[in-house]
N, CA, C and O of each residue as an XYZ file, in Angstrom:
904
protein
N      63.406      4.911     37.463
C      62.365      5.664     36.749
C      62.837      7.083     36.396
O      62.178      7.683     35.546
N      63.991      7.744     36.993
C      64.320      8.866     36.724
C      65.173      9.161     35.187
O      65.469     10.186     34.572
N      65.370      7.744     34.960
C      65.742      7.285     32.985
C      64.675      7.916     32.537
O      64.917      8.783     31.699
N      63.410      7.735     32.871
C      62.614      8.720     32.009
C      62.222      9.714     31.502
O      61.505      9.775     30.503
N      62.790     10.907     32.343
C      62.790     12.224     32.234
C      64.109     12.029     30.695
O      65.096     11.347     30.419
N      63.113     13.334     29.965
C      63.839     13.493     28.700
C      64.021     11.857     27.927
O      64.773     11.651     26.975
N      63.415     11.126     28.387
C      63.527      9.975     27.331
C      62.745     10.100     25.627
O      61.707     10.706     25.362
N      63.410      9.514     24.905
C      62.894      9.015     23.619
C      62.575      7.959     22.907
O      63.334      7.241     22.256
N      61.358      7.871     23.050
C      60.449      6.451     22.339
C      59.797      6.180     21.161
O      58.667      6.610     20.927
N      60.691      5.212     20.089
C      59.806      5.009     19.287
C      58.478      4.517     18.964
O      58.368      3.330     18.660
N      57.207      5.452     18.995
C      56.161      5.019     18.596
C      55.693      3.939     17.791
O      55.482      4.213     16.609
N      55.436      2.493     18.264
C      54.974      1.672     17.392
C      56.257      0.935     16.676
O      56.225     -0.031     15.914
N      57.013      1.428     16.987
C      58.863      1.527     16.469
C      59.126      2.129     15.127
O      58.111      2.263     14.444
N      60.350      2.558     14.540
C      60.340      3.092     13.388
C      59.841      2.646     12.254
O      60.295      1.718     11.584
N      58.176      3.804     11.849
C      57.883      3.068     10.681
C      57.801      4.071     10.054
O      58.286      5.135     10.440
N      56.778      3.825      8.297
C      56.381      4.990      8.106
C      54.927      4.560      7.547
O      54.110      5.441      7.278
N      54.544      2.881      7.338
C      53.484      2.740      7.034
C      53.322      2.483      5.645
O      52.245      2.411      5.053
N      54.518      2.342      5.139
C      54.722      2.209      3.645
C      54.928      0.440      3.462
O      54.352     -0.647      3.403
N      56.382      1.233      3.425
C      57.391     -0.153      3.263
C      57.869     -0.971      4.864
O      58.329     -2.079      5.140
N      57.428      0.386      5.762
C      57.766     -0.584      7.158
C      56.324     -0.383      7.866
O      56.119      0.596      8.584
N      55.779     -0.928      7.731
C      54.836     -1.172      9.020
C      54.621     -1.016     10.005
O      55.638     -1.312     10.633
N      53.560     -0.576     10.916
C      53.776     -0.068     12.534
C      53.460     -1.529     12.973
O      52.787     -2.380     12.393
N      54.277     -1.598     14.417
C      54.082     -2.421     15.057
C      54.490     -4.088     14.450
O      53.987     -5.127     14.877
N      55.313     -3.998     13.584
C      55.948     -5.067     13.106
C      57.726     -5.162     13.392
O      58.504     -4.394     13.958
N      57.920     -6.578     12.658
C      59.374     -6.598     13.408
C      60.257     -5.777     12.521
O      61.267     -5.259     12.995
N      60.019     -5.666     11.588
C      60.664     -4.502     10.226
C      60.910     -3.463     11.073
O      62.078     -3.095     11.199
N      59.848     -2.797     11.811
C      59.958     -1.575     12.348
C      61.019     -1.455     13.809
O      61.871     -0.624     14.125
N      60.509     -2.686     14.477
C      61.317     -2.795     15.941
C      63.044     -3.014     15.135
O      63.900     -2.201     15.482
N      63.382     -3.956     14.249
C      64.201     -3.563     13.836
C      65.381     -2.726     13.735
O      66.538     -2.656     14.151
N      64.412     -2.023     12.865
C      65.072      0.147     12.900
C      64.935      0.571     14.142
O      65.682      1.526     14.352
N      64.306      0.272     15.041
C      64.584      0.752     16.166
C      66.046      0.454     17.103
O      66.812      1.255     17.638
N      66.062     -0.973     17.048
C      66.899     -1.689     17.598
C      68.904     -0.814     16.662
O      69.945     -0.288     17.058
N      68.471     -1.092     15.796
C      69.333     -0.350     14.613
C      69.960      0.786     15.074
O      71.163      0.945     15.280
N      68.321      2.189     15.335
C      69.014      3.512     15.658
C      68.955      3.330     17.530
O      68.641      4.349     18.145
N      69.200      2.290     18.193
C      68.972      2.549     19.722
C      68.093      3.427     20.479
O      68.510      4.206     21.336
N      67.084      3.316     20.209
C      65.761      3.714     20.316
C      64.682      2.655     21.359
O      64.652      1.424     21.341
N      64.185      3.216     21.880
C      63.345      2.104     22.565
C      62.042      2.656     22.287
O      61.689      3.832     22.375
N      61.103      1.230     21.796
C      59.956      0.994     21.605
C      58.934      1.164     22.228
O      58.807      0.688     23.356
N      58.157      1.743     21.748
C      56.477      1.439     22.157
C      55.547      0.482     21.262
O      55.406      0.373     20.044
N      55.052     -0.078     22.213
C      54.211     -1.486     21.056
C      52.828     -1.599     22.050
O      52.677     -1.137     23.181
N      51.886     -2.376     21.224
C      50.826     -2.461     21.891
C      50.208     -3.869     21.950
O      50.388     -4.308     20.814
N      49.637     -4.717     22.604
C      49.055     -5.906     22.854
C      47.489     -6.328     23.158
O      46.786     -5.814     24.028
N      47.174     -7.173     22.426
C      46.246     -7.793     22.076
C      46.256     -9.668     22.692
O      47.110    -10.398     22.190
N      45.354    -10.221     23.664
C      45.603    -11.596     23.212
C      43.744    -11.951     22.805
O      42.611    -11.570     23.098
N      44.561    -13.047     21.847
C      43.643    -13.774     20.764
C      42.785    -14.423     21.432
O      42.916    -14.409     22.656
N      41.507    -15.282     20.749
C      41.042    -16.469     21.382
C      41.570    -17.476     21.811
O      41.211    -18.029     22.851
N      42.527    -17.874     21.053
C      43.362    -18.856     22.008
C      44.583    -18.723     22.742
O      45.423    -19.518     23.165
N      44.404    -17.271     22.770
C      45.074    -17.354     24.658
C      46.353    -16.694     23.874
O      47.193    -16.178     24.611
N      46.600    -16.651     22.445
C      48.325    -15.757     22.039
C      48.518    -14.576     22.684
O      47.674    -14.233     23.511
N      49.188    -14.086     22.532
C      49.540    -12.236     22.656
C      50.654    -12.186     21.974
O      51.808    -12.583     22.132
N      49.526    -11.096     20.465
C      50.150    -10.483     19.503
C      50.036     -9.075     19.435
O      49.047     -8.441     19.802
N      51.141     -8.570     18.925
C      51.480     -7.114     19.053
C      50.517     -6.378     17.938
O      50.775     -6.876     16.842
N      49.604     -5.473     17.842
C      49.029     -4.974     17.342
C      47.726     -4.181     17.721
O      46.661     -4.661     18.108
N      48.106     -2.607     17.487
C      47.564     -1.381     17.921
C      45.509     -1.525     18.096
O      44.807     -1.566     19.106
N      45.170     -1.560     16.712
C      43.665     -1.882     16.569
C      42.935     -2.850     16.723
O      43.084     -3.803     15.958
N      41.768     -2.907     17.920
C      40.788     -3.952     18.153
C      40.348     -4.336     16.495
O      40.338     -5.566     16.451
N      40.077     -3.921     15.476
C      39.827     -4.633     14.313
C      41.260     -4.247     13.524
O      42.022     -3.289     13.648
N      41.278     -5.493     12.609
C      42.593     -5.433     11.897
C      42.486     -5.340     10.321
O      43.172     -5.918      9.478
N      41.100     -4.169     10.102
C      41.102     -3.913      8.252
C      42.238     -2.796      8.278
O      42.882     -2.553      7.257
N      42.462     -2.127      9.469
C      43.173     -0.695      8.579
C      44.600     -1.131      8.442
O      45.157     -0.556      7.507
N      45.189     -1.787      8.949
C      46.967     -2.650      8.820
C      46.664     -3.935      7.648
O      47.532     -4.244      6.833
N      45.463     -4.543      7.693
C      45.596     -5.449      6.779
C      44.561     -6.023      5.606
O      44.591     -7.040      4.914
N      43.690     -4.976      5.694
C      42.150     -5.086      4.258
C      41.412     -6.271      4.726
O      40.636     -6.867      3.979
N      41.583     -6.549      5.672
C      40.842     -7.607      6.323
C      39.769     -7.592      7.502
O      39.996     -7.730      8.704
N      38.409     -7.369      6.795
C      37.371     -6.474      8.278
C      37.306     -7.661      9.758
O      36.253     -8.298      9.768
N      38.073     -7.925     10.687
C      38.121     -9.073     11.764
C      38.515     -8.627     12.919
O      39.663     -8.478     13.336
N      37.248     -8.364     13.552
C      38.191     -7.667     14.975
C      39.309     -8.739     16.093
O      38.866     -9.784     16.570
N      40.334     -8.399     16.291
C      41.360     -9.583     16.366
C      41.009    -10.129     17.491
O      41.594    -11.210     17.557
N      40.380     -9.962     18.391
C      39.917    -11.143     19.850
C      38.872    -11.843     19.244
O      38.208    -12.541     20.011
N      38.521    -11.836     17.943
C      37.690    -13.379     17.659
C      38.963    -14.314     16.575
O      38.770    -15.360     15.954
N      40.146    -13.544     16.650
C      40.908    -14.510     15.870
C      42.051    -15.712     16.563
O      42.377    -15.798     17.747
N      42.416    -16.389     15.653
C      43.708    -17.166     16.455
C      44.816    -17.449     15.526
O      44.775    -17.872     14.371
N      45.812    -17.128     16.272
C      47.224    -16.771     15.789
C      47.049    -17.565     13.964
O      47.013    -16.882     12.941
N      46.962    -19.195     14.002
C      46.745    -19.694     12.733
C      46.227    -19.403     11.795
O      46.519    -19.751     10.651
N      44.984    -18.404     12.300
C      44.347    -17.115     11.464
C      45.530    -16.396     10.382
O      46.042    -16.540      9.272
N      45.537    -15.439     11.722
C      45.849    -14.610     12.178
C      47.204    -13.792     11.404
O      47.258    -12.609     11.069
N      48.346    -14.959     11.242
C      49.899    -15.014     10.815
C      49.577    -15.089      9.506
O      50.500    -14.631      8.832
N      48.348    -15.600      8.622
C      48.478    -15.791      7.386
C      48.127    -14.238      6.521
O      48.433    -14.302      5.330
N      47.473    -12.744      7.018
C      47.426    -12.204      6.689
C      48.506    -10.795      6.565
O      49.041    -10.468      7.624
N      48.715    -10.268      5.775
C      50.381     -9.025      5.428
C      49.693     -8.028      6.147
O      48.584     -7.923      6.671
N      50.506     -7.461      6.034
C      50.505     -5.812      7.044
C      50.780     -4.824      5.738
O      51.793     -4.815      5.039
N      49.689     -4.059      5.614
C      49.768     -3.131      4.291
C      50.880     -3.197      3.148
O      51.898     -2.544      2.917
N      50.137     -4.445      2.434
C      51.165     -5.000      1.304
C      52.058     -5.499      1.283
O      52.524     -5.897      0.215
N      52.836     -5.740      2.764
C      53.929     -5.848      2.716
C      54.489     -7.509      2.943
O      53.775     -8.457      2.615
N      55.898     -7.696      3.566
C      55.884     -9.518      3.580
C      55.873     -9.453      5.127
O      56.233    -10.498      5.669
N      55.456     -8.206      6.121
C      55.620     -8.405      7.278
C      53.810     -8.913      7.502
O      52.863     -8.586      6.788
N      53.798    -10.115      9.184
C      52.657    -10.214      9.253
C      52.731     -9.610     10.748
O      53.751     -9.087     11.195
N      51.569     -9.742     11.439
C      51.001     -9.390     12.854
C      52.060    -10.758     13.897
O      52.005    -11.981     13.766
N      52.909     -9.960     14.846
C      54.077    -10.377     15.097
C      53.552    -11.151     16.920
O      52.779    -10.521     17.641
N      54.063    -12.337     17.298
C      53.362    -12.524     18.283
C      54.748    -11.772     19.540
O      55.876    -11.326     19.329
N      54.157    -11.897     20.452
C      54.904    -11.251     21.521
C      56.116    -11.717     21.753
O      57.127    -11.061     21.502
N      56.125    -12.527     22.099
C      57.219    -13.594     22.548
C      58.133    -13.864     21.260
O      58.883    -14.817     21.472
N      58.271    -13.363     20.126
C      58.978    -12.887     19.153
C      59.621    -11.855     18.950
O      60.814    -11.768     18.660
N      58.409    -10.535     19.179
C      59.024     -9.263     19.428
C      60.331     -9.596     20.663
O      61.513     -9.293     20.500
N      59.844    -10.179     21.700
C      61.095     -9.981     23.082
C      62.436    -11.091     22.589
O      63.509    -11.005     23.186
N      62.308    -11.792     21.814
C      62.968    -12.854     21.029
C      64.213    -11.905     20.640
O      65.320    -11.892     21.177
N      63.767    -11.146     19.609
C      64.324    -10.049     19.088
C      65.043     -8.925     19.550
O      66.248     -8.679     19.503
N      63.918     -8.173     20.088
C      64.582     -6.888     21.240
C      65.940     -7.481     22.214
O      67.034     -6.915     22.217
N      65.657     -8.596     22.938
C      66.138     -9.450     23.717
C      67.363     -8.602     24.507
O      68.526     -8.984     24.634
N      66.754     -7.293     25.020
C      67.280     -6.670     25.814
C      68.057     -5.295     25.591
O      68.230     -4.424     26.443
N      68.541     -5.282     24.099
C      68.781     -4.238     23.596
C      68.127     -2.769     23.298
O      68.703     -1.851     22.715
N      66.827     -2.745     23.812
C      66.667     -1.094     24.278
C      65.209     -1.494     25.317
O      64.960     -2.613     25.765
N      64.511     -0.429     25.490
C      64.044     -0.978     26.583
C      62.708     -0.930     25.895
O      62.646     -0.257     24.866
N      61.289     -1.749     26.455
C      60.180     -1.359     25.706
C      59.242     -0.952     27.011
O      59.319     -1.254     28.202
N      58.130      0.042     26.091
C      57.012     -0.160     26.369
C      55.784     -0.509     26.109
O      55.201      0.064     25.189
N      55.334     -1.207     26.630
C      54.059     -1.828     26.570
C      53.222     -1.898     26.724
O      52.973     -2.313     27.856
N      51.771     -1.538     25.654
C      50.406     -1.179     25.994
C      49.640     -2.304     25.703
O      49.612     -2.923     24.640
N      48.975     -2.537     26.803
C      48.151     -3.765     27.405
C      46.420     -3.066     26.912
O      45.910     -2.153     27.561
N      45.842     -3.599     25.886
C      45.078     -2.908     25.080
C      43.374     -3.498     26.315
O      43.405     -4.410     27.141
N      42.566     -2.908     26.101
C      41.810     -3.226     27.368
C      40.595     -4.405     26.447
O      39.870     -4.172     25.480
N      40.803     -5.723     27.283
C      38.931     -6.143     26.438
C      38.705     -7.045     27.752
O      39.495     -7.249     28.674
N      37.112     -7.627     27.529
C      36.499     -7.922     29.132
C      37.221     -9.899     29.639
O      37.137    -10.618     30.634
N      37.592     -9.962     28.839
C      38.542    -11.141     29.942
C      39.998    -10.909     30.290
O      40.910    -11.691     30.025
N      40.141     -9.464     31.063
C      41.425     -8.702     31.112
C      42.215     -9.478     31.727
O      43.280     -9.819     31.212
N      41.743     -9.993     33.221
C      42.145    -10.591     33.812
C      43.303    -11.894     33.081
O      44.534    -11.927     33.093
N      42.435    -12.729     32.572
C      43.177    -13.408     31.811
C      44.523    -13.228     30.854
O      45.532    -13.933     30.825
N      44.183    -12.005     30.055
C      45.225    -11.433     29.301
C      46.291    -11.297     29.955
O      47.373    -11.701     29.531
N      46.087    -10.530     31.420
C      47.085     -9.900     32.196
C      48.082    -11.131     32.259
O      49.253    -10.950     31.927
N      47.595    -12.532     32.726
C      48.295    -13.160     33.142
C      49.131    -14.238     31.920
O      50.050    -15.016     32.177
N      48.606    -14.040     30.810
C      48.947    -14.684     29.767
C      50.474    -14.052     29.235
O      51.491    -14.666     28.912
N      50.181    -12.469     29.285
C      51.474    -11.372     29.512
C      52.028    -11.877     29.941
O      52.880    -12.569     29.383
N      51.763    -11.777     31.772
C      52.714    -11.651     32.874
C      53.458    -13.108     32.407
O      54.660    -12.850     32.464
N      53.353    -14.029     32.123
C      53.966    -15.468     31.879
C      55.090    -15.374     31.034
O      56.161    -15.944     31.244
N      54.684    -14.240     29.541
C      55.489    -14.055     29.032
C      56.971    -13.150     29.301
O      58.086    -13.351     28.820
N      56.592    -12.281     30.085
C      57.138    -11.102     30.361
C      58.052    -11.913     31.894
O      59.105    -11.363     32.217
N      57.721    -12.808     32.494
C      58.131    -13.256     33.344
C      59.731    -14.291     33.026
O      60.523    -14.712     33.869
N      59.760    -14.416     31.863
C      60.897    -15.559     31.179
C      62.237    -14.214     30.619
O      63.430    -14.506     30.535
N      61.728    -12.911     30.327
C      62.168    -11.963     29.547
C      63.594    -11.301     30.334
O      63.588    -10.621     31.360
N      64.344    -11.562     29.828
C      65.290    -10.099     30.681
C      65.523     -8.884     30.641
O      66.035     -8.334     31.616
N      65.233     -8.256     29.617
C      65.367     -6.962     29.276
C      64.655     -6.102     29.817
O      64.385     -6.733     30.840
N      64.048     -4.985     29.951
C      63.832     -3.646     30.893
C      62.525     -3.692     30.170
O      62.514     -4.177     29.038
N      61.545     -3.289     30.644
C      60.558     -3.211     29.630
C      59.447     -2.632     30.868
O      59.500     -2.968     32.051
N      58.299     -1.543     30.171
C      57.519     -0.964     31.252
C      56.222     -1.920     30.479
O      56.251     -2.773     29.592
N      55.108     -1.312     31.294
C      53.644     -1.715     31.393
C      53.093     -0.459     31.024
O      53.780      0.558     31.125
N      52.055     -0.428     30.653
C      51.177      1.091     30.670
C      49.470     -0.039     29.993
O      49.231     -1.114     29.444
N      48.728      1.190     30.550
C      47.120      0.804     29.695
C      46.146      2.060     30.393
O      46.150      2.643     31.477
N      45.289      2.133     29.101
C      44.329      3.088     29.518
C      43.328      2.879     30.499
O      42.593      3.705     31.041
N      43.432      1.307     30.689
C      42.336      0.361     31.602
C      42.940      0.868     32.931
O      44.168      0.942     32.978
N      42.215      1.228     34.021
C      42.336      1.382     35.095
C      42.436      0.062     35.827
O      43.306     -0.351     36.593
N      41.642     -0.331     35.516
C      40.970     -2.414     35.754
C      42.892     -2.981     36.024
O      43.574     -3.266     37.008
N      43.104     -2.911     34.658
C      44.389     -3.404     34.195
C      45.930     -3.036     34.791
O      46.935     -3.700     35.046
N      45.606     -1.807     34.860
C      46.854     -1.045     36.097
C      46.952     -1.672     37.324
O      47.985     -1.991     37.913
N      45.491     -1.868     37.764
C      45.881     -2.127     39.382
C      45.641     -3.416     39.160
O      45.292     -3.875     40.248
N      45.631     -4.486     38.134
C      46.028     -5.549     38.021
C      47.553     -6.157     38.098
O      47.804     -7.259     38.584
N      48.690     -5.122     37.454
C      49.761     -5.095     37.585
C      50.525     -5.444     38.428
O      51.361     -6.319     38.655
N      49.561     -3.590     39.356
C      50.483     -3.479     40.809
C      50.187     -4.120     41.760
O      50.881     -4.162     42.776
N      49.043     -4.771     41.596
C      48.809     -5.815     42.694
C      49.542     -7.116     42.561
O      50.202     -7.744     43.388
N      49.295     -7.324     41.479
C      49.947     -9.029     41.280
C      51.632     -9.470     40.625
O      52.301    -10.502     40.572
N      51.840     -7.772     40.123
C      53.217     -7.553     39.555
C      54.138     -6.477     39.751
O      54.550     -5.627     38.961
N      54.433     -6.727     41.233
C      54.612     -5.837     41.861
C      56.401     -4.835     41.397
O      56.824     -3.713     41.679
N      57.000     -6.093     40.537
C      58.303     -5.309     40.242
C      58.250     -5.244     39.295
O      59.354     -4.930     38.850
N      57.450     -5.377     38.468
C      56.681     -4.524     37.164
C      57.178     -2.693     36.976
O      57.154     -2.069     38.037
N      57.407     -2.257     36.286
C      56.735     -0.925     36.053
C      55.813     -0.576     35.514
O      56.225     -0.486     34.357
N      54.761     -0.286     35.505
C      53.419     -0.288     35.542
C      53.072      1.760     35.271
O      53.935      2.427     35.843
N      52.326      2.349     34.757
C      52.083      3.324     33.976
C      50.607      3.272     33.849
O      50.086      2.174     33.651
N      49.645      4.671     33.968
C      48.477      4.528     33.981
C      48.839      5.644     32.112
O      49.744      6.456     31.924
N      48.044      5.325     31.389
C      47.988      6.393     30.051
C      46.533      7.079     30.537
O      45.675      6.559     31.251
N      46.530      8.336     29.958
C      45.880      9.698     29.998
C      44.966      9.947     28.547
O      45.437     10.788     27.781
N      44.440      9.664     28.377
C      43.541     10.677     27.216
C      43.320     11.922     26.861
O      42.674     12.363     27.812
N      43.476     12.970     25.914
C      42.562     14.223     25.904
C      41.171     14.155     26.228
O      40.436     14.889     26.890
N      40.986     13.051     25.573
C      39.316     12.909     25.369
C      38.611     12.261     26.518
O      37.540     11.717     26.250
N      39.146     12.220     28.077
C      38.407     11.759     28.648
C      37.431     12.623     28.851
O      37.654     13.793     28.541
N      35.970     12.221     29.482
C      35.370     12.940     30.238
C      35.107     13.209     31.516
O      34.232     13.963     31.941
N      36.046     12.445     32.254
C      36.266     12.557     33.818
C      37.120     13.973     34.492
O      38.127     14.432     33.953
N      36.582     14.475     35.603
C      36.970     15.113     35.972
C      38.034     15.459     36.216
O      38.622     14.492     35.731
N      39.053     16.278     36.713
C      40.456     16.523     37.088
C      40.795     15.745     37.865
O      41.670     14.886     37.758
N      39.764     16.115     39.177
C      40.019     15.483     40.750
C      39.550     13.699     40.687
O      40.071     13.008     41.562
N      38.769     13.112     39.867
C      39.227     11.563     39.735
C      40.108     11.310     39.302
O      40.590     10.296     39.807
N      41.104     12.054     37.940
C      41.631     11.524     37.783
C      43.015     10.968     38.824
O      43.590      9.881     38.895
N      43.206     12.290     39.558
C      43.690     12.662     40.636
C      43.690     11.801     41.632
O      44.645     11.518     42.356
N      42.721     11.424     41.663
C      42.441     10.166     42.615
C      42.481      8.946     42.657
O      42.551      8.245     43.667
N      42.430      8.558     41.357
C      42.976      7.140     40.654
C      44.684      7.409     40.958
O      45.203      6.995     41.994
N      45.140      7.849     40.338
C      46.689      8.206     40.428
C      46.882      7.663     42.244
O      47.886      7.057     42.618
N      46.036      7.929     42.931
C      46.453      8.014     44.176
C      46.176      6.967     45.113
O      46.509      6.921     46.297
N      45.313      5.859     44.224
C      44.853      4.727     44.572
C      45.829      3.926     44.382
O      46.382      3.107     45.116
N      46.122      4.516     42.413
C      47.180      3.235     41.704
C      48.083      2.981     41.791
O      48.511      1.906     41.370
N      49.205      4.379     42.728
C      50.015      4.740     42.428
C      50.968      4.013     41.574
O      51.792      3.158     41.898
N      50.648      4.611     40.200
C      51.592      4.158     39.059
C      52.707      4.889     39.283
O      52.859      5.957     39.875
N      53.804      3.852     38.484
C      55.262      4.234     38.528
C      55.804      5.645     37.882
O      56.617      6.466     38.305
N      54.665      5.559     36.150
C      54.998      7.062     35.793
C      53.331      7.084     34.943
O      52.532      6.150     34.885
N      53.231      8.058     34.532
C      51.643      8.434     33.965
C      52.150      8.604     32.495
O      53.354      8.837     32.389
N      51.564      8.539     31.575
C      51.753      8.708     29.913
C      50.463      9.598     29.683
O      49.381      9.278     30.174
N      50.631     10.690     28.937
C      49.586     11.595     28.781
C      49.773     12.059     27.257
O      50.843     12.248     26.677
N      48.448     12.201     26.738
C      48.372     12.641     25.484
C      48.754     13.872     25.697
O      48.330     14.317     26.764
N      49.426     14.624     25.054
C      50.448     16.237     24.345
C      49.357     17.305     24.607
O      49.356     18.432     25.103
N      48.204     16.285     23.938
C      47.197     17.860     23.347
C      46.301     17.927     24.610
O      45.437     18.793     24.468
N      46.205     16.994     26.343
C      46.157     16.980     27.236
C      46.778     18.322     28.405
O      47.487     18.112     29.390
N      46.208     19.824     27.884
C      47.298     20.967     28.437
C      46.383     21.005     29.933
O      45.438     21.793     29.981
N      46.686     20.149     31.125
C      46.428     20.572     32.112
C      46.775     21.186     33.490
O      46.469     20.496     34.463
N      47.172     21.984     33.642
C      48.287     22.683     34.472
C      47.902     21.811     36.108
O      48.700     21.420     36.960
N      46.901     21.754     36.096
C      46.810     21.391     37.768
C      46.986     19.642     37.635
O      47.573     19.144     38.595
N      46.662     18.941     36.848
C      47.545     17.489     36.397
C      48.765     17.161     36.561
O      49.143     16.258     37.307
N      49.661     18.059     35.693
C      50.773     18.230     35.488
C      51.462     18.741     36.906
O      52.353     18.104     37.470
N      51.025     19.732     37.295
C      51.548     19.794     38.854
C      51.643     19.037     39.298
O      52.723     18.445     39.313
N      50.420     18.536     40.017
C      50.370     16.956     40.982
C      51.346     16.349     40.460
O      52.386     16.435     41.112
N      51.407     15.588     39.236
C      52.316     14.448     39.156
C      54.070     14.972     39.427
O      55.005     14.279     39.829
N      54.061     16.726     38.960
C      55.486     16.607     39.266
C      55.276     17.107     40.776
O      56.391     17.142     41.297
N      54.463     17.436     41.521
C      54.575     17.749     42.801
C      55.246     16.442     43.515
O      56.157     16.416     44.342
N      54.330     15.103     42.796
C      54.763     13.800     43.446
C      55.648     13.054     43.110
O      55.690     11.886     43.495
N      56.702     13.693     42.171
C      57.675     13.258     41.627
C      57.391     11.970     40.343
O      58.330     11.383     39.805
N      56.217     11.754     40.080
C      55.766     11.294     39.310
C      56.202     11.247     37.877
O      55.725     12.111     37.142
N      57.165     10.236     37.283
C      57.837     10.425     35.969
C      56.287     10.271     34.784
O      55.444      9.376     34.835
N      56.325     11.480     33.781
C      55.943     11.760     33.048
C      56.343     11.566     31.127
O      57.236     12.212     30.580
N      55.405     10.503     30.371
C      55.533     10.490     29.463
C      54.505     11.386     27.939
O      53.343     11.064     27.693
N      55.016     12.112     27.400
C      54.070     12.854     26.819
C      53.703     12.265     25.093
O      54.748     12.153     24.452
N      52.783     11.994     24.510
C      52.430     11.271     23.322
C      51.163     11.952     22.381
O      50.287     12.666     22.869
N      51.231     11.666     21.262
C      52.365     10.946     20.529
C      53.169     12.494     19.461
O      52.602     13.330     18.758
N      54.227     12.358     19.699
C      54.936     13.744     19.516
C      55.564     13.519     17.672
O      55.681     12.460     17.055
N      55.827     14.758     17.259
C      56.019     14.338     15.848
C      57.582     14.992     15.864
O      57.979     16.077     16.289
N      58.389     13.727     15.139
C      59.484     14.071     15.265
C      60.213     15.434     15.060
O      61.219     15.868     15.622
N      59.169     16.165     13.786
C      60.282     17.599     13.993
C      59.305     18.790     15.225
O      59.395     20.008     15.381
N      58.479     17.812     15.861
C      58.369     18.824     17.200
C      59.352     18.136     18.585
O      59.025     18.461     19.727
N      60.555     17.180     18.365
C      60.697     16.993     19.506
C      61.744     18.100     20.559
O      61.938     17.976     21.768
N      62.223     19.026     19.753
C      62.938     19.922     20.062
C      62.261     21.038     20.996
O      62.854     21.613     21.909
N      60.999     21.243     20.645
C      60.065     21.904     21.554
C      59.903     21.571     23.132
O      59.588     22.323     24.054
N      60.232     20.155     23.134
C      59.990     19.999     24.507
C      61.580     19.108     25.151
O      61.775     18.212     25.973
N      62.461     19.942     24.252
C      63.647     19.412     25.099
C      63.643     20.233     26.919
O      62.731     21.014     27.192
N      64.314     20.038     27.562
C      64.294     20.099     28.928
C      63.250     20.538     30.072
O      63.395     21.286     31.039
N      62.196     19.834     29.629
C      60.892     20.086     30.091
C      61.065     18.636     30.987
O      59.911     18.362     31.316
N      61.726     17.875     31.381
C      62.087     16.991     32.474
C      60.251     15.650     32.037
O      59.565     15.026     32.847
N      60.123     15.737     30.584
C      59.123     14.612     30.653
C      59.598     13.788     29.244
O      60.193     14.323     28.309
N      59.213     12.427     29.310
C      59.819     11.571     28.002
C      59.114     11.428     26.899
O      58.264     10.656     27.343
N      58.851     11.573     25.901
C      58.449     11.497     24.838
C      58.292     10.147     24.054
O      59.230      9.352     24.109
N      57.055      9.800     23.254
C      56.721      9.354     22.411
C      56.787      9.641     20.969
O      56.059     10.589     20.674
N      57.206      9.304     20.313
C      57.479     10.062     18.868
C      57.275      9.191     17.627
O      57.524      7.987     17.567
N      56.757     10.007     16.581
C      56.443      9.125     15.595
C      56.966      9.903     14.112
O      56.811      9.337     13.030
């Protein structure tokens, strides 16, 4: 986990939303290309898939108003990703691909048959060889991980916008103990930020814009970048 300090992650992998798409294989691609390791996010379907893609509804990637846990992959594969010939990529494709060549991370997107999801993942992620972390904003979902996936790396993510106090959050951290914490940038909390480096706690900071990544060179935390 100490790879993480000063690390660099492509957000969603290299896109720009044009001609490459977030969260498609176009993009993991260019990642794979400039040796970059990924951030991607997960969704599974009604029938049990897990496909890579950021938004509970899928009009803003594809003009199509369908929030994607009432869809199924057969749906699902027949619609483009903003114009383009890329579609909504299933998991076990993305790792097809990557297949070990940089490392990913992975956001386990939260909906109420988590449980299930978790393990639909873990099945996949269980066949995989390559390095690859865990992260989710779900608390539920974290200590789903570390309980049942224990050589997992596992990651709790941070919000600006929570409304919970300092000292829960503080306290979750201390329940979950996640491997490293991912925190939104615009998240400036000095007594947060202590704790986790008090506890040696590897720190990821998001989502950073590439000509700010120079700002936070040797600040000993890894970056997200887009």
């Amino acid at each position: 986990m100490k790879e993480l300090k000063n690390i660099k992650i492509s957000h969603r992998g290299i896109h720009n939303n044009q001609d490459i798409p977030e969260n498609s294989l176009k993009a993991f691609k260019q990642s794979i290309k400039e040796n970059i390791p990924i951030e991607l996010d997960v969704h599974m379907l009604k029938d049990k898939k897990i496909v890579v893609f950021h938004d509970d509804n899928i009009k803003r990637m594809t003009n199509i108003d369908e929030n994607i846990h009432e869809c199924s992959y057969d749906k699902l594969k027949k619609y483009k990703l903003l114009n383009t010939n890329e579609s909504i990529p299933l998991l076990k494709d993305v790792l097809k691909l990557v297949n070990g060549k940089v490392l990913l991370n992975i956001e386990v997107k939260y909906q109420e048959n988590y449980k299930e999801e978790c393990k639909q993942i873990s099945k996949i992620l269980d066949e995989y060889n390559g390095e690859f972390l865990i992260q989710s904003f779900s608390v539920k979902i974290v200590h789903w991980f570390k309980k049942h996936k224990k050589k997992y790396k596992t990651g709790l993510l941070i919000s600006n916008k929570i409304n919970l106090k300092n000292k829960f959050i503080i306290l979750a951290i201390k329940v979950l103990h996640p491997d490293f914490v991912s925190i939104n940038k615009k998240l400036n909390d000095k007594n947060l930020l202590n704790h986790l480096k008090k506890k040696k706690i590897p720190i990821l900071l998001w989502t950073i814009k590439k000509d700010e990544i120079s700002n936070y060179n040797n600040n000993d935390v890894g970056l997200i970048y887009e």
